[in-house]
C-alpha positions in Angstrom: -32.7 44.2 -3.6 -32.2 40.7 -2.5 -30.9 38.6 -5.7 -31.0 34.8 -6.0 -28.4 32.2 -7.2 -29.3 28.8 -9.0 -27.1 25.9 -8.4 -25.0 24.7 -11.5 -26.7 21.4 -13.4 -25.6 18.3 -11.3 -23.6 17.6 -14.8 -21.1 19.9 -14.2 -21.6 21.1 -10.3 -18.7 18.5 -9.8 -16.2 21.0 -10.9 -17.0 23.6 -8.9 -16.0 21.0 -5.7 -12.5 21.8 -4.2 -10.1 19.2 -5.3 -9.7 18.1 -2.2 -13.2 17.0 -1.9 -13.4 15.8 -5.8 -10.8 13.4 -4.5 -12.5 11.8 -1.6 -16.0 11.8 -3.4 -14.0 9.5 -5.8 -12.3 7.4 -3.7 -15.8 6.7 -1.8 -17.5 6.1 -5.2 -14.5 3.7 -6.3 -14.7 1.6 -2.8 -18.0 1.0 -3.0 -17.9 -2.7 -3.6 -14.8 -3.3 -4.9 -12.6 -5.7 -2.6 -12.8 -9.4 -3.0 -12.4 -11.5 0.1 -10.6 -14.5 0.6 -10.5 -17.5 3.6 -8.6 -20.6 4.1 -10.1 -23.4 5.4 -9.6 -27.1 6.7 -12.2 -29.1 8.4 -13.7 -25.5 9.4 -17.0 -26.1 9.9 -17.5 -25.5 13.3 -16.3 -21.8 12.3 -16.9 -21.0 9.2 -20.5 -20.3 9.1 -19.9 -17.4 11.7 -17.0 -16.4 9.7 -18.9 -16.1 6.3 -21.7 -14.7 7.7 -20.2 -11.6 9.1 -18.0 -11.0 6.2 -21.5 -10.6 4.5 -23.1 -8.5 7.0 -20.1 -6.2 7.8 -17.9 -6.0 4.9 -19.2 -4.9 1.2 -17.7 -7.4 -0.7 -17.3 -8.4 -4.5 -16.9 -12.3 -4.5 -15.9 -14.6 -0.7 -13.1 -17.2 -2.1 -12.8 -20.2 0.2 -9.4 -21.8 -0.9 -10.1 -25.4 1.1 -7.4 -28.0 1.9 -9.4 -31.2 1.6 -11.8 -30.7 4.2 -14.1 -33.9 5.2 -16.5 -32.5 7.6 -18.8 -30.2 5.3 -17.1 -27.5 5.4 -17.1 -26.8 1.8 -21.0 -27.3 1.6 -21.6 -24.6 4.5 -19.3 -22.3 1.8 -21.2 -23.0 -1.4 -24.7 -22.3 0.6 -23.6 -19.1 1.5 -22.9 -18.4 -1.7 -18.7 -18.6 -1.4 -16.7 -19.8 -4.5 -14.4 -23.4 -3.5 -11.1 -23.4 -5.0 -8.6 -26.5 -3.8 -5.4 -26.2 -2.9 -3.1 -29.0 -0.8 0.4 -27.5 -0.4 1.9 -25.4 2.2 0.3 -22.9 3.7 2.3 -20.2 2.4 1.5 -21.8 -1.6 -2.9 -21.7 -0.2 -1.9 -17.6 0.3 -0.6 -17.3 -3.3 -3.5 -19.1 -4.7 -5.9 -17.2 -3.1 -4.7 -13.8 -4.0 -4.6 -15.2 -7.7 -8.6 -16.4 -7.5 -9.2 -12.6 -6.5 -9.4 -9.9 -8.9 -9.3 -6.9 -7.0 -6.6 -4.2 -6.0 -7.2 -4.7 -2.6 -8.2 -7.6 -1.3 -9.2 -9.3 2.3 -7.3 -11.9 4.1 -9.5 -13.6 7.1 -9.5 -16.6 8.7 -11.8 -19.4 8.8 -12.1 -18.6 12.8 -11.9 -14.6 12.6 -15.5 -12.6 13.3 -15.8 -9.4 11.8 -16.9 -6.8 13.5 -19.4 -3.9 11.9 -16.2 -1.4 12.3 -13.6 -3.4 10.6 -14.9 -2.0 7.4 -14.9 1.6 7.7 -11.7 1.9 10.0 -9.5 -0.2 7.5 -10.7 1.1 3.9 -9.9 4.9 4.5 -6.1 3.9 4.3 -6.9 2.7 0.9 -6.2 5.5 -1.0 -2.8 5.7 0.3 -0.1 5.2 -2.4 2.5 4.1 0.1 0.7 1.6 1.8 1.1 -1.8 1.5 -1.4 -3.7 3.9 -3.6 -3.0 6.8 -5.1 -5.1 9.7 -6.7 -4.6 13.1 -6.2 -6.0 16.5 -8.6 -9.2 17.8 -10.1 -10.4 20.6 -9.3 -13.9 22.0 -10.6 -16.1 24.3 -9.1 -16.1 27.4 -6.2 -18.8 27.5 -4.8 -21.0 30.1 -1.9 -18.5 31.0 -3.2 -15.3 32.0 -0.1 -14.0 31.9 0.2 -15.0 28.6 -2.5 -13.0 27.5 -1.2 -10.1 29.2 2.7 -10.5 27.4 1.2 -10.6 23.7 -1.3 -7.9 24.2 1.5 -5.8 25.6 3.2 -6.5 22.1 0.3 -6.3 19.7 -0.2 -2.8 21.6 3.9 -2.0 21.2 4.6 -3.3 18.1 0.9 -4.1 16.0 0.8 -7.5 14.7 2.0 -8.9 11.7 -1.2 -11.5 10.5 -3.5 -12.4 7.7 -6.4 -13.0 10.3 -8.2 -9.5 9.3 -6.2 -7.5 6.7 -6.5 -6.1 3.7 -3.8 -5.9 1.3 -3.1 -5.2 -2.2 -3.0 -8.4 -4.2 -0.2 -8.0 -6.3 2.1 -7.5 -3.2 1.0 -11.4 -2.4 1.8 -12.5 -5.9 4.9 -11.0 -6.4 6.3 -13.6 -3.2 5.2 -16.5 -5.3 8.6 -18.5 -5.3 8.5 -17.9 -1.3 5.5 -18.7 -0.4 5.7 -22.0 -2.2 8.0 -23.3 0.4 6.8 -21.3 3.4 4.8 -23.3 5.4 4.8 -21.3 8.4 5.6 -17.3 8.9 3.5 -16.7 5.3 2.6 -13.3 6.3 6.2 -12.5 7.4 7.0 -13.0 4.2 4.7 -10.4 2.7 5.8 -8.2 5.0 9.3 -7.9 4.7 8.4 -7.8 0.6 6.6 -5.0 1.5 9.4 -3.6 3.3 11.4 -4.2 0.9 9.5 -2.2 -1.7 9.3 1.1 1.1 5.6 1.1 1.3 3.8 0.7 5.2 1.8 -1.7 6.8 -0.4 -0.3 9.4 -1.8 -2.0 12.5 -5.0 -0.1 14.0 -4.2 -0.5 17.7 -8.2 -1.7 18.3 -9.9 -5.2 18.0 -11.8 -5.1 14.9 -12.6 -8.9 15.1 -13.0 -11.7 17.4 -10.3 -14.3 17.0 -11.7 -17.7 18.0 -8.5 -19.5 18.7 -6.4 -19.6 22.1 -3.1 -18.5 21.8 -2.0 -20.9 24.2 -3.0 -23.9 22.9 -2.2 -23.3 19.5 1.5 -21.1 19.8 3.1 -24.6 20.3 1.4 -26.0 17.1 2.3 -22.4 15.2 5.9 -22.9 16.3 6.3 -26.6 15.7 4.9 -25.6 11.8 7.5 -22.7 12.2 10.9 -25.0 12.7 9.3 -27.2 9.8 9.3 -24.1 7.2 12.6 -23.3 8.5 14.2 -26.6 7.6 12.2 -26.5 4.3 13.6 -23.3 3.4 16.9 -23.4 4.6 18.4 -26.8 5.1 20.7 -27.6 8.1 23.0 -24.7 7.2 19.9 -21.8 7.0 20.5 -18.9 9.0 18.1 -19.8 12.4 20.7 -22.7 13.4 18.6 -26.0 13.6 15.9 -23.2 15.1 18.0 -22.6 18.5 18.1 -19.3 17.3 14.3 -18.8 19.1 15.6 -19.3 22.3 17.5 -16.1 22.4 14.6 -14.3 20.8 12.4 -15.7 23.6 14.4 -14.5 26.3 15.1 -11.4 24.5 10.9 -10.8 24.9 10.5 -12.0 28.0 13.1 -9.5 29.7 11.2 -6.7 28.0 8.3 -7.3 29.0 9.2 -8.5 32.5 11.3 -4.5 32.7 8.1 -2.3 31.2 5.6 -4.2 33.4 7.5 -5.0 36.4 5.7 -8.3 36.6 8.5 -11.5 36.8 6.5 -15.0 35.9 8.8 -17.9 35.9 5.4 -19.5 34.4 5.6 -17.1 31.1 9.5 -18.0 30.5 9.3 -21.9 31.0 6.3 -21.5 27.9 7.8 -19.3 26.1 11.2 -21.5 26.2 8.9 -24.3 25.6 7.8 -22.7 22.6 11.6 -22.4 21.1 11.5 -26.7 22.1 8.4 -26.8 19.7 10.6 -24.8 17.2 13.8 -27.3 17.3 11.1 -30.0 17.3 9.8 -29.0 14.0 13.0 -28.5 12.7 14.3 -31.9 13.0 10.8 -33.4 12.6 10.8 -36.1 9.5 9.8 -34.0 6.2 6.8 -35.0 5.0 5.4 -34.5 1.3 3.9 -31.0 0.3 0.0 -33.0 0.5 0.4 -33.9 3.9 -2.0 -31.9 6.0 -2.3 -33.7 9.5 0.0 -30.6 10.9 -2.2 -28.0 9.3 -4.8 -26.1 12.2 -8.3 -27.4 11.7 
């Protein structure tokens, strides 16, 4: 005689779920909308519409904080009408990452820039790390726009595919990690994110680059490495003084080489064009270095 079994009330059928299942049903119900997101900006309109709008298409946030620099071309207006909260902040880049992780309130929070497009994947590929202990921070790859140097293109996409990318462009990170490199990041003005990463490091949790584009970058590399490294040589001297371990930045030159040679042996391709820019690039650090010091408000070598 065939016999017939009633499900448990839906107020206790949760305990007859394996544990293993309990535990993801709960981490799905706890990341439901739970990450605030944060941007800097700088006279970023001419991004930062795009930017907004697919963080709110594509990503579930709780709040969008815009932490803006002084910008004077409406920047912070496009924000406000799409619903973003302003917070100001002047000083070094590295002090505009500490104050936006202290306007969020969430665990975990998102990093992206004012110039960074999310795409619909970003979401689900870099939240299912979340319930991982160990971990630390999380970010994707990006497409660019093709640069001037084709070759170029081709040596840093053979690294972000070798080594992942170290980059607050489109990562999510536990906010406290940020916080606790507050003395830092107060006189970084370049290398911020390197910062939080060797913290993290430090601490033995990850940090895990997904080795796909999960956003579309709008800024070419080419163009704007020498600005990056010319801000780079500035945070060095700020940092470290004359006697600092990177020697007056000289120290780059080595490290360029040193890339260079790897990538010219694992690809077998020998551009005389890649090494006179990436030497170039070492220049732009020593010129930053001994560049005059200028006060913490000054923002005429910040990225617009």
């Amino acid at each position: 005689m065939a016999t017939s079994m009633s499900l448990p009330d839906n107020k206790f059928s949760i305990i007859f779920l394996p544990s293993i299942l309990y535990n993801t049903l709960k981490v799905v119900l706890v990341m439901r909308k739970i990450i605030d997101v944060t941007v800097a900006t700088h006279n970023s309109s001419r991004t930062i519409s795009k930017c907004l709008e697919s963080i709110i298409k594509n990503v579930p946030y709780r709040r969008i904080v815009v932490v803006d620099a002084g910008s004077v071309d409406g920047t912070v207006k496009i924000c406000q009408d799409l619903g973003a909260e302003i917070v100001r902040e002047y000083g070094y880049l590295g002090k505009v990452r500490y104050v936006q992780a202290l306007n969020c309130d969430t665990e975990w929070i998102a990093l992206v820039d004012s110039d960074v497009y999310i795409y619909p994947e970003w979401w689900s590929k870099v939240s299912k790390y979340m319930s991982d202990r160990e971990l630390g921070m999380v970010n994707g790859l990006a497409h660019f726009p093709p640069s001037d140097l084709k070759v170029y293109d081709k040596f840093m996409n053979f690294f972000f595919m070798k080594r992942g990318t170290v980059t607050f462009s489109n990562t999510l990170i536990r906010r406290n990690l940020v916080l606790e490199c507050k003395d830092e990041l107060e006189r970084t003005h370049a290398g911020e994110d390197s910062v939080v990463v060797s913290h993290i490091s430090e601490k033995k949790m990850k940090t895990i680059t997904i080795k796909q584009p999960l956003c579309f970058h709008e800024t070419n590399l080419y163009r704007h490495h020498p600005f990056a490294h010319y801000r780079w040589g500035k945070s060095v001297r700020i940092k470290y003084g004359f006697g600092g371990p990177y020697f007056g930045g000289f120290r780059g030159i080595h490290h360029q080489l040193r890339l260079w040679c790897i990538f010219t042996a694992e690809t077998k391709q020998i551009s005389l064009k890649l090494l006179i820019y990436l030497l170039s690039l070492s220049a732009w650090v020593i010129i930053g270095f001994f560049s005059p010091r200028r006060g913490i408000h000054d923002r005429t070598d910040r990225k617009p």
